[in-house]
Rosetta silent file (secondary structure, phi, psi, omega in degrees, C-alpha in Angstrom):
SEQUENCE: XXXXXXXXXXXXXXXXXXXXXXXXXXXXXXXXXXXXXXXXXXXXXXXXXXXXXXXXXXXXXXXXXXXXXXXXXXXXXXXXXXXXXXXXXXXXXXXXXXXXXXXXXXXXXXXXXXXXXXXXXXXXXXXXXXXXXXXXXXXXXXXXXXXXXX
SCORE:     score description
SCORE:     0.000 S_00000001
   1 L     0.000  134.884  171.298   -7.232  -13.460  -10.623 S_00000001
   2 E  -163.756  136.682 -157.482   -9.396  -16.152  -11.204 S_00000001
   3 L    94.242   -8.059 -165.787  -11.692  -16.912  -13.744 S_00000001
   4 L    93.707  -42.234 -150.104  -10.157  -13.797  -15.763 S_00000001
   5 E  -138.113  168.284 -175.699  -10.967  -11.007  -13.465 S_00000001
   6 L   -95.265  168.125 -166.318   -9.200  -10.535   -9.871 S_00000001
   7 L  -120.433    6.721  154.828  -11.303  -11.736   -7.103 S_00000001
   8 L  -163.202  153.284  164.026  -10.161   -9.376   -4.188 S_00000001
   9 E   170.441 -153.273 -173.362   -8.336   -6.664   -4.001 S_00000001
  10 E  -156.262  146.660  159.849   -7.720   -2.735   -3.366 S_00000001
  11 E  -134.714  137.040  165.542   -6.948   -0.041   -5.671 S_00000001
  12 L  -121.884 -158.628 -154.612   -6.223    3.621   -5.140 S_00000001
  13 L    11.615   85.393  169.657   -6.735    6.349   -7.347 S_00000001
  14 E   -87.544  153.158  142.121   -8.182    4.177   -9.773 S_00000001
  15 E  -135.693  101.086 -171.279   -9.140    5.127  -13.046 S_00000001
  16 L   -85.016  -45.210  160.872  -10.038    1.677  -14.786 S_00000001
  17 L   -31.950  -41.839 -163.835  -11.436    3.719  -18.167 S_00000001
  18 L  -121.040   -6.198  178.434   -7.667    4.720  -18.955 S_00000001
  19 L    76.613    0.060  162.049   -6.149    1.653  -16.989 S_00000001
  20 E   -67.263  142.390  157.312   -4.531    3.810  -14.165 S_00000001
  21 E   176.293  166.354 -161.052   -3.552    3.947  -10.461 S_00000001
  22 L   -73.640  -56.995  164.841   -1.681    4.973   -7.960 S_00000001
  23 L  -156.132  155.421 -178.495   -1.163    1.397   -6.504 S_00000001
  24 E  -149.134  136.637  164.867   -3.366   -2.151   -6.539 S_00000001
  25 E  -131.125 -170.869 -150.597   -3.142   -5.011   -4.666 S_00000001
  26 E   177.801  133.112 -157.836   -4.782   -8.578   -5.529 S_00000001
  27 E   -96.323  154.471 -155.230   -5.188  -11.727   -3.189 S_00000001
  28 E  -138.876  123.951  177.092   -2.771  -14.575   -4.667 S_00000001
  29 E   107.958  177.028  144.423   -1.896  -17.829   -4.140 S_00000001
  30 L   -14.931  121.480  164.194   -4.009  -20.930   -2.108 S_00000001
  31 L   -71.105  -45.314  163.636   -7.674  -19.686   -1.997 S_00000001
  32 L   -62.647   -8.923 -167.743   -7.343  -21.107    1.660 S_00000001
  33 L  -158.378   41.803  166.887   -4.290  -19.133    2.714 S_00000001
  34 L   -29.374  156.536  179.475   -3.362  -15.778   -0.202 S_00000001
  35 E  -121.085  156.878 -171.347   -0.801  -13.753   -0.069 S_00000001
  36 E  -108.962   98.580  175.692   -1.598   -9.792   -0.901 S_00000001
  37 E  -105.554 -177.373  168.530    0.519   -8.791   -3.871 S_00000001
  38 E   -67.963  131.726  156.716    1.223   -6.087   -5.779 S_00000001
  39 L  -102.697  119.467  166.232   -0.044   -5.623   -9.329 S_00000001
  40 L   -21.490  141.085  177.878    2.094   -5.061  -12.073 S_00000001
  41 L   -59.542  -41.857 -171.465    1.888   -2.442  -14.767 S_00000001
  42 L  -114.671   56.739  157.199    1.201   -5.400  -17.102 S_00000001
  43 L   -95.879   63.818  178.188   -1.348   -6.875  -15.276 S_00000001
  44 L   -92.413   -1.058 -155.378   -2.626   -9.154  -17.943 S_00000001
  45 L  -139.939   47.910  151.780   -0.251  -11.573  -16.478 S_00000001
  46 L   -80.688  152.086 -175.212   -1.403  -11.871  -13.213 S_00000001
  47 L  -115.187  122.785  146.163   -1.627  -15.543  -10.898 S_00000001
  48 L  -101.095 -142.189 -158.728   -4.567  -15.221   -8.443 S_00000001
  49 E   -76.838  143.086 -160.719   -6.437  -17.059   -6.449 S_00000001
  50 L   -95.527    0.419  161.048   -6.432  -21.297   -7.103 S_00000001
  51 L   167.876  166.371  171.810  -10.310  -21.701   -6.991 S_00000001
  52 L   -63.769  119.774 -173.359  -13.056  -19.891   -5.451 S_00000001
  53 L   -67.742  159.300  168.784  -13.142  -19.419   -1.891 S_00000001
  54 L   -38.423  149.972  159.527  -16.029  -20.896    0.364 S_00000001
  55 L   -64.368  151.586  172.721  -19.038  -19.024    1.061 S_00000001
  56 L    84.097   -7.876 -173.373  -18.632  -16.823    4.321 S_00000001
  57 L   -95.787  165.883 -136.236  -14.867  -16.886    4.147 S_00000001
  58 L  -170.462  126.423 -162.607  -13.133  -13.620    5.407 S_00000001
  59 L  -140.409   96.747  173.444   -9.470  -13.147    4.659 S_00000001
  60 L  -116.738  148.880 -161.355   -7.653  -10.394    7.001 S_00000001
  61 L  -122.054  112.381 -164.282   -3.937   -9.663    6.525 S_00000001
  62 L  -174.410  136.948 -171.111   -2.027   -8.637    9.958 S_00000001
  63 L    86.300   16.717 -136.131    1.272   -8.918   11.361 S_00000001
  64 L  -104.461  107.458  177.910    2.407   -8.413    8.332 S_00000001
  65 L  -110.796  148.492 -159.568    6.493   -7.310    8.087 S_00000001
  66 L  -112.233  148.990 -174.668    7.834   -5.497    5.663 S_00000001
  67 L  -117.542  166.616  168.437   11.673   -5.033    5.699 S_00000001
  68 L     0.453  -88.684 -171.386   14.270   -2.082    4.798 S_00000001
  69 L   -65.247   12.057  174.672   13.917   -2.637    1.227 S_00000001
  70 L  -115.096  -49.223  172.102   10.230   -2.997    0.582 S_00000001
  71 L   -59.729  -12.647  153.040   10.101    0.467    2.689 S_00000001
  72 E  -104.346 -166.504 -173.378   11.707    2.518   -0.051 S_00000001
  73 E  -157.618  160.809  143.828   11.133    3.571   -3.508 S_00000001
  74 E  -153.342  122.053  174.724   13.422    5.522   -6.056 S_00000001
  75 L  -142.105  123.365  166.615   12.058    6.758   -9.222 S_00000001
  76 L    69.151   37.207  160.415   13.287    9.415  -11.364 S_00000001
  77 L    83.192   24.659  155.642   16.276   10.861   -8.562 S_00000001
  78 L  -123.917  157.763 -168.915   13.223   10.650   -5.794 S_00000001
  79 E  -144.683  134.045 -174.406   13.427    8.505   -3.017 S_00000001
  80 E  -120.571  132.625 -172.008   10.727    7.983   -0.701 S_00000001
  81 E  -155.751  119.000 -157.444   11.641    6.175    2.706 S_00000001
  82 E  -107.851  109.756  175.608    9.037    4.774    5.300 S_00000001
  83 E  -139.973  144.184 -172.350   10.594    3.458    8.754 S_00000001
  84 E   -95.346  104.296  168.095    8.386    2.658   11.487 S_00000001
  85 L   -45.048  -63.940  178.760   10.692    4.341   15.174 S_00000001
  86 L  -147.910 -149.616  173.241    8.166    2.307   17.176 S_00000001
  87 L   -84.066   12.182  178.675    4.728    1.655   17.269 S_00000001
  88 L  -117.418   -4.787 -170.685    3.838    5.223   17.981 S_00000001
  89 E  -165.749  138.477 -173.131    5.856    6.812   15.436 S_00000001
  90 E  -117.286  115.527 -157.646    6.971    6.824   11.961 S_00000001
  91 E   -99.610  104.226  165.176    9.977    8.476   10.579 S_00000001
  92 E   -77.238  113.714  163.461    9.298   10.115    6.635 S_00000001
  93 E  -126.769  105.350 -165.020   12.034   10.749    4.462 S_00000001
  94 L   -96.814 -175.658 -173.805   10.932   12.731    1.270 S_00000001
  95 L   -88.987  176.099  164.306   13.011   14.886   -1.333 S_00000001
  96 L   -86.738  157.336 -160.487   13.319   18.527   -0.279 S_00000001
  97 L    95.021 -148.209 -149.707   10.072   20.442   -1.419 S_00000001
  98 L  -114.048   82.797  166.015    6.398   19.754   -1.071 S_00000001
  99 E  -113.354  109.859  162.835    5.615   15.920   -1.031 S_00000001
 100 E   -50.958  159.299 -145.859    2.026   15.322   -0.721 S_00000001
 101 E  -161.419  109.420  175.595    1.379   12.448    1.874 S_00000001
 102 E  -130.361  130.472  170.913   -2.192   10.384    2.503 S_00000001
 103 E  -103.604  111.904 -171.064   -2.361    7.795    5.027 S_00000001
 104 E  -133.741  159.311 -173.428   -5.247    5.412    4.238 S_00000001
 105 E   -83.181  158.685 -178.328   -6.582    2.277    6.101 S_00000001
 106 L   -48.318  -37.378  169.368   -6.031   -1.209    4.354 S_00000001
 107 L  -102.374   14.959  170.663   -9.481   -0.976    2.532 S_00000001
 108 L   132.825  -98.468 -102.224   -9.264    2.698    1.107 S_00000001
 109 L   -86.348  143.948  155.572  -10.495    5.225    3.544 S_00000001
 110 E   -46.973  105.131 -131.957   -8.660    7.997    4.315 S_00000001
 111 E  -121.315  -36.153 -178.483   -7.328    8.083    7.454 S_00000001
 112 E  -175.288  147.053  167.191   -5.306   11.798    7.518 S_00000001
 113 E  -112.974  162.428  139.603   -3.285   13.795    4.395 S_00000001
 114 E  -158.737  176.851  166.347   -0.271   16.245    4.931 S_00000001
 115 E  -110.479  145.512 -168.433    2.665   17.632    3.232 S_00000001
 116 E  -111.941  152.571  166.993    6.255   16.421    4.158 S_00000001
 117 L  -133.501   70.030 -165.639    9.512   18.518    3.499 S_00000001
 118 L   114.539 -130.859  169.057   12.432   16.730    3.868 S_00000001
 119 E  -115.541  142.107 -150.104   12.395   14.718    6.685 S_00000001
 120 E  -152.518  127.383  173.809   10.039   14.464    8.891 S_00000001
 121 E   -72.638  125.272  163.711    8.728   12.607   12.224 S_00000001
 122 E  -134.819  164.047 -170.200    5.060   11.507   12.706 S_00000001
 123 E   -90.810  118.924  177.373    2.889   10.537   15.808 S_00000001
 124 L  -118.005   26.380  163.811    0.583    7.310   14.903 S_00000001
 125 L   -49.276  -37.453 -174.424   -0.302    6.873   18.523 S_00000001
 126 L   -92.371    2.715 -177.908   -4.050    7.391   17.884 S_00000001
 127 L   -77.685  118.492  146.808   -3.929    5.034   14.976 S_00000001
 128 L   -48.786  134.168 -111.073   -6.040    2.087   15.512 S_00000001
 129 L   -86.508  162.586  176.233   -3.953   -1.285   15.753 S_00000001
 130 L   129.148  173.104 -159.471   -3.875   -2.398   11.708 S_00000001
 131 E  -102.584  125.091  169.482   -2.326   -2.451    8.221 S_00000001
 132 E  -104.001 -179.651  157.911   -1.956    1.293    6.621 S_00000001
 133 E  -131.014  115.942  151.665   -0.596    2.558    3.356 S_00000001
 134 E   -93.993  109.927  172.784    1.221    5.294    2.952 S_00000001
 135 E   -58.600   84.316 -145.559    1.120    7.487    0.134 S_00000001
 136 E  -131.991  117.996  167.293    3.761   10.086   -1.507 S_00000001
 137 E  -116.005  118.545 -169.429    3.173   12.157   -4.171 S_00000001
 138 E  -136.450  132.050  176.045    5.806   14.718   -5.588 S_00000001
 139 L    36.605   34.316 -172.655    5.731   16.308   -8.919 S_00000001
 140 L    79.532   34.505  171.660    3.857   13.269  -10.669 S_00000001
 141 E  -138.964  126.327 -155.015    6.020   10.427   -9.454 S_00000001
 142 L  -102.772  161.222  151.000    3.385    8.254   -6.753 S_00000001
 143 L   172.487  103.380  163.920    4.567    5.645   -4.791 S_00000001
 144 E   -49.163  126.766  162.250    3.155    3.642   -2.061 S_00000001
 145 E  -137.744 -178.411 -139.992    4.406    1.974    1.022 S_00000001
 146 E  -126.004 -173.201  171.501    2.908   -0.012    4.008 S_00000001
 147 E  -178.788  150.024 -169.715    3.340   -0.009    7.947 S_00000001
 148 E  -118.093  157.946 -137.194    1.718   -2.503   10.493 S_00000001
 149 L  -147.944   56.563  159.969    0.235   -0.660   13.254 S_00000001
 150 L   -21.579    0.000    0.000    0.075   -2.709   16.714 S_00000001
């Protein structure tokens, strides 16, 4: 945020009329050198960016590791659990039942959906090298997590 309003960032399922989404992230920190955080439910009380970057500057986020405990979620007796096997394959562990699933690229697009039922193995061999987000939705409780893609 800087200035009042955030100055990069990603949202999905946004709905900004009602203040909703699924997850947002927001560059942070040094205008030369941000960090990609999370935003908060009460993100009136965000720290961005420390001045306005140069014209022409270009800020890509790669290489980026995420450990054990940034790879799960529990909310409401669900547990969502993302671990990357290798670089060709990613191991899903969902509730039992019907957990929607979206895989999206670092800026948004939609890279492949399915539904997971328990646990489940997937092949990300054909994924170009890069940061994804994974998505899991079961019975209204969302929750994003990441993987770096080699």
């Amino acid at each position: 945020m800087h200035d009042g309003i955030i100055g990069g960032g990603l949202f999905l399922n946004a709905a900004f009329n009602s203040n909703t989404w699924d997850a947002g992230y927001f560059l942070s920190g040094d205008h030369t050198n941000p960090s990609l955080e999370l935003v908060p439910e009460d993100y009136y009380d965000l720290t961005g960016l420390s001045g306005n970057p140069e014209n022409g500057r270009v800020y890509r986020f790669f290489n980026m590791t995420v450990d054990v405990e940034e790879n799960s979620a529990v909310q409401e007796d669900y547990t969502f659990r993302l671990f990357q096997k290798s670089n060709d394959e990613l191991s899903l562990l969902t509730p039992e039942g019907n957990t929607k699933v979206e895989v999206r690229g670092i800026t948004g697009q939609l890279i492949e959906q399915f539904t997971c039922n328990g646990n489940m193995n997937k092949n990300i061999s054909d994924y170009a090298p890069g940061i994804y987000l994974v998505h899991f939705e079961m019975n209204g409780v969302h929750k994003t997590l990441r993987f770096v893609k080699n």
